[in-house]
C-alpha positions as CSV (number, residue, x, y, z in Angstrom):
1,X,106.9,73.4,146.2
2,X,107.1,75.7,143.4
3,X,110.7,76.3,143.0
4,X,111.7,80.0,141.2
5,X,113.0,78.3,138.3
6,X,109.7,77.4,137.1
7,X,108.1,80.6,138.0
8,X,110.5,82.0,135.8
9,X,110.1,79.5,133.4
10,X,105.9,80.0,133.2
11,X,106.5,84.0,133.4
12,X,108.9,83.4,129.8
13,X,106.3,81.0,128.3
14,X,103.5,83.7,129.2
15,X,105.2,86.7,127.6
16,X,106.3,84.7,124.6
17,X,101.9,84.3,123.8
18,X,100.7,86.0,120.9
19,X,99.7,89.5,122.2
20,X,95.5,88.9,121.2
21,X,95.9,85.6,123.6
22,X,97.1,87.3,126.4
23,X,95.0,90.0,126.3
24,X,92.1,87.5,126.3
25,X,93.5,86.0,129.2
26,X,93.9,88.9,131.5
27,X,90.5,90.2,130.2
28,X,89.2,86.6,131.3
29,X,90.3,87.1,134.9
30,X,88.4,88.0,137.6
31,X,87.4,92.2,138.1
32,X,89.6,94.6,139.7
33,X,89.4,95.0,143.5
34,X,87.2,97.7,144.8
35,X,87.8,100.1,148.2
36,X,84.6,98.1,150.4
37,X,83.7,100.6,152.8
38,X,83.8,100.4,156.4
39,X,86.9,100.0,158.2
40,X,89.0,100.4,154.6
41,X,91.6,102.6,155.6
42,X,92.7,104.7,152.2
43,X,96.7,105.3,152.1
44,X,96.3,108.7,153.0
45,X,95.2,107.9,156.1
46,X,98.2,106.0,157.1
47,X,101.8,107.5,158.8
48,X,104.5,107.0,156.1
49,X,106.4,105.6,158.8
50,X,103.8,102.7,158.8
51,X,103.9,102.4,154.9
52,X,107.9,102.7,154.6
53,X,107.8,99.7,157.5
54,X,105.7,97.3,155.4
55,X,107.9,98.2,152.1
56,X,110.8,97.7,153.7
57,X,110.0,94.4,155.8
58,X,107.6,93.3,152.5
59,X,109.1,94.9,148.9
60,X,111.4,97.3,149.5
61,X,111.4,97.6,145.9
62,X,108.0,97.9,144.9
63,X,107.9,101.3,143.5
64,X,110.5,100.6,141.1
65,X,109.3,97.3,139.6
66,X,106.2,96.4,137.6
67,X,104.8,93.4,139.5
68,X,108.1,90.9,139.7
69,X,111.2,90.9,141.2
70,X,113.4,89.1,139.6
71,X,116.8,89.8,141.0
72,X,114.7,88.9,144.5
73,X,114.1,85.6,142.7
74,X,117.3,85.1,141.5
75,X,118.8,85.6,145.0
76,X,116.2,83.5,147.1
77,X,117.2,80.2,144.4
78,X,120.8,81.0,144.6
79,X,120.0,81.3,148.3
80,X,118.3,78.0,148.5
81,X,120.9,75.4,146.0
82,X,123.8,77.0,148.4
83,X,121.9,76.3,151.8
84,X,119.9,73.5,150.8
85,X,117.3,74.8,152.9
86,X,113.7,75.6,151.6
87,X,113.4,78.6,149.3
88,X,112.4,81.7,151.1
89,X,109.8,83.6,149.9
90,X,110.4,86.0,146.9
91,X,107.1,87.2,146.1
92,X,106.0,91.1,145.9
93,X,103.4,92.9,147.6
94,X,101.4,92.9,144.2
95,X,101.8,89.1,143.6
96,X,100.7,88.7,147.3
97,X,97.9,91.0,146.2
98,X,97.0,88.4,143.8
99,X,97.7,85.4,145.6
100,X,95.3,86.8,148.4
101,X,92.4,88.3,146.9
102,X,91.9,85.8,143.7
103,X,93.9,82.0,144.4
104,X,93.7,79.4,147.1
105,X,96.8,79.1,149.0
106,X,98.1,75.3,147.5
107,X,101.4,75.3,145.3
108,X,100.6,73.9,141.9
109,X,102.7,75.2,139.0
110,X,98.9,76.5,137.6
111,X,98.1,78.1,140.5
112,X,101.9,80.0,140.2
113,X,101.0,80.9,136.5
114,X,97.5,82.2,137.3
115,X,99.1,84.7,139.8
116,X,101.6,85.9,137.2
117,X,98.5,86.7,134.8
118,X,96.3,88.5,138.1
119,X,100.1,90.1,138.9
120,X,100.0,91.5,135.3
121,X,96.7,93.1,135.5
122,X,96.8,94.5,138.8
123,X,100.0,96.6,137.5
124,X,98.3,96.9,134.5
125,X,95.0,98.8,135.7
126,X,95.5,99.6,139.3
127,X,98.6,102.7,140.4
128,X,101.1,101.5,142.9
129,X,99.4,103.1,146.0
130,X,96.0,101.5,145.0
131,X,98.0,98.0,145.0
132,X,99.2,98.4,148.4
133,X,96.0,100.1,149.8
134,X,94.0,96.5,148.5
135,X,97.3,94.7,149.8
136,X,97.5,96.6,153.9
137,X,93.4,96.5,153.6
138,X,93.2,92.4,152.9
139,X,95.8,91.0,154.9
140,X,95.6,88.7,158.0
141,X,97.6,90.2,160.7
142,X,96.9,87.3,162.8
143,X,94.1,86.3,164.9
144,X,91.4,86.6,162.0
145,X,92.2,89.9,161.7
146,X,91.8,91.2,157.7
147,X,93.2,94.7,157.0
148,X,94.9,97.1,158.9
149,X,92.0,98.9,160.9
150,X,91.5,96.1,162.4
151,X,94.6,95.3,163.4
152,X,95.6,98.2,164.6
153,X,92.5,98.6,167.0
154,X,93.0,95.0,168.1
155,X,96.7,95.2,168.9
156,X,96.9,99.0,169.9
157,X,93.5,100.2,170.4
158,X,93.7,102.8,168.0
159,X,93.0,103.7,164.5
160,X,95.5,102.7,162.1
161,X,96.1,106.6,161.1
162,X,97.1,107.0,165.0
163,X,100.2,104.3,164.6
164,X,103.6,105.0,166.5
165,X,107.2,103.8,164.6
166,X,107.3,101.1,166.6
167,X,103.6,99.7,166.6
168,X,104.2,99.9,162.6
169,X,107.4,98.0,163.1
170,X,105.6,95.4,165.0
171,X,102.4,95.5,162.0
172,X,104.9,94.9,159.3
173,X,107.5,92.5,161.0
174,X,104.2,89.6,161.1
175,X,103.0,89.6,158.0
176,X,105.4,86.9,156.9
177,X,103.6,84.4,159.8
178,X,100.8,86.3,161.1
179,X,99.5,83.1,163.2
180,X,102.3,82.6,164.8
181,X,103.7,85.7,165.6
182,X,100.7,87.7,165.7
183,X,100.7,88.3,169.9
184,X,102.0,91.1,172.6
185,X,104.1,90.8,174.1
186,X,105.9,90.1,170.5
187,X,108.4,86.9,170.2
188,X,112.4,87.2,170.1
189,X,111.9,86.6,166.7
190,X,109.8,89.3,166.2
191,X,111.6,91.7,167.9
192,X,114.7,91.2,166.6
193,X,112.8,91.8,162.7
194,X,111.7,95.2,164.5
195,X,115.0,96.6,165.9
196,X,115.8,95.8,161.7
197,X,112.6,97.7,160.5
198,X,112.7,100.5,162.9
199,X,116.7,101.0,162.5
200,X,116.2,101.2,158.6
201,X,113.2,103.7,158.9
202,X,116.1,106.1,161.1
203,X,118.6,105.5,158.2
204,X,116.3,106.5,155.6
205,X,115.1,109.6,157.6
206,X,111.7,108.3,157.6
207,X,111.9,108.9,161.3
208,X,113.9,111.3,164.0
209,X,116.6,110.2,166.1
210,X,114.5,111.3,168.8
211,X,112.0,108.8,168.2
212,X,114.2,106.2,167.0
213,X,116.2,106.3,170.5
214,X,112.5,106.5,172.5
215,X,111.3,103.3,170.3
216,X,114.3,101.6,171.5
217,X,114.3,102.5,175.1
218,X,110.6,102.0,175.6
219,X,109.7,98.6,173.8
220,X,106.1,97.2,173.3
């Protein structure tokens, strides 16, 4: 496994290239992602409460950070030499972007440098809301399902722009391990991550108390 040391590590040697190599090697990468079509939901469509959900089970800093989150990656290896348990995962929605769109999913130190240089260019060309619409549009959300239209019709039998708070809650609290906890009725697992999700959307007055109390009483 990759540990964040030597993410770190590849990220220093990267920005330490003469400015002319770099740009040849982000220039050498595959093209930006474009919107496909049919059943791409644009971020418009989507209930903040939905959005907020995913950023604050997925990156709750992503609008303040250009692609990395270091701190993030400072506390997961902290996290892991005091545990001694497997490092959790640090990565942000735009390296996931990267990870998911361009790379196959084995854990070679090039592979982690590759993403660093896709990371860089999606920040680079693409604005934060086009990063996350790619990301919520190219996702598995368990059983085969890629992209949140999809999902959401699957799970809820509705369109994604039609989610409640707690349906999002559910959305964003699989991503981590969509094949496993991809299934209604959802695990104690899983609904333990949503009482977390939907408690934080109440204390950031993404959501009423109204609707926070109903989410609770009502369940999926």
């Amino acid at each position: 496994m990759i540990s964040t040391r030597k993410l770190v590590l590849s990220l220093v040697v990267l920005f330490s290239l003469d400015l002319a190599v770099l740009a040849a090697a982000l220039l050498s990468l595959p093209p930006l992602p474009e919107r496909p079509g049919r059943g791409f939901v644009s971020i418009e469509e989507l209930p903040r409460h939905f959005i907020q959900a995913v950023l604050i089970m997925e990156d709750d800093e992503f609008y303040r950070h250009r692609g990395f989150n270091f701190s993030q990656m400072r506390a997961a290896w902290r996290e892991s030499q005091t545990s001694g348990r497997r490092l959790r995962g640090a990565s942000t929605i735009s390296q996931q972007l990267a990870k998911n769109l361009y790379l196959q999913p084995d854990r070679s130190f090039s592979r982690k440098f590759k993403e660093a240089l896709i990371t860089i260019k999606l920040e680079l060309f693409l604005s934060k809301d086009e990063i996350l619409e790619h990301y919520l549009n190219s996702i598995d959300w368990g059983q085969n399902l890629i992209g949140i239209q999809r999902a959401s019709q699957f799970y809820f039998q509705k369109d994604a722009s039609e989610l409640k708070p707690l349906e999002s809650c559910f959305l964003a609290s699989i991503i981590p391990n969509p094949a496993r906890w991809g299934q209604l009725p959802p695990t104690e697992g899983v609904r333990r991550r949503m009482k977390i999700a939907l408690e934080r959307l109440y204390r950031k007055r993404v959501i009423l108390f109204e609707d926070y109390h109903y989410a609770l009483q009502t369940g999926l």
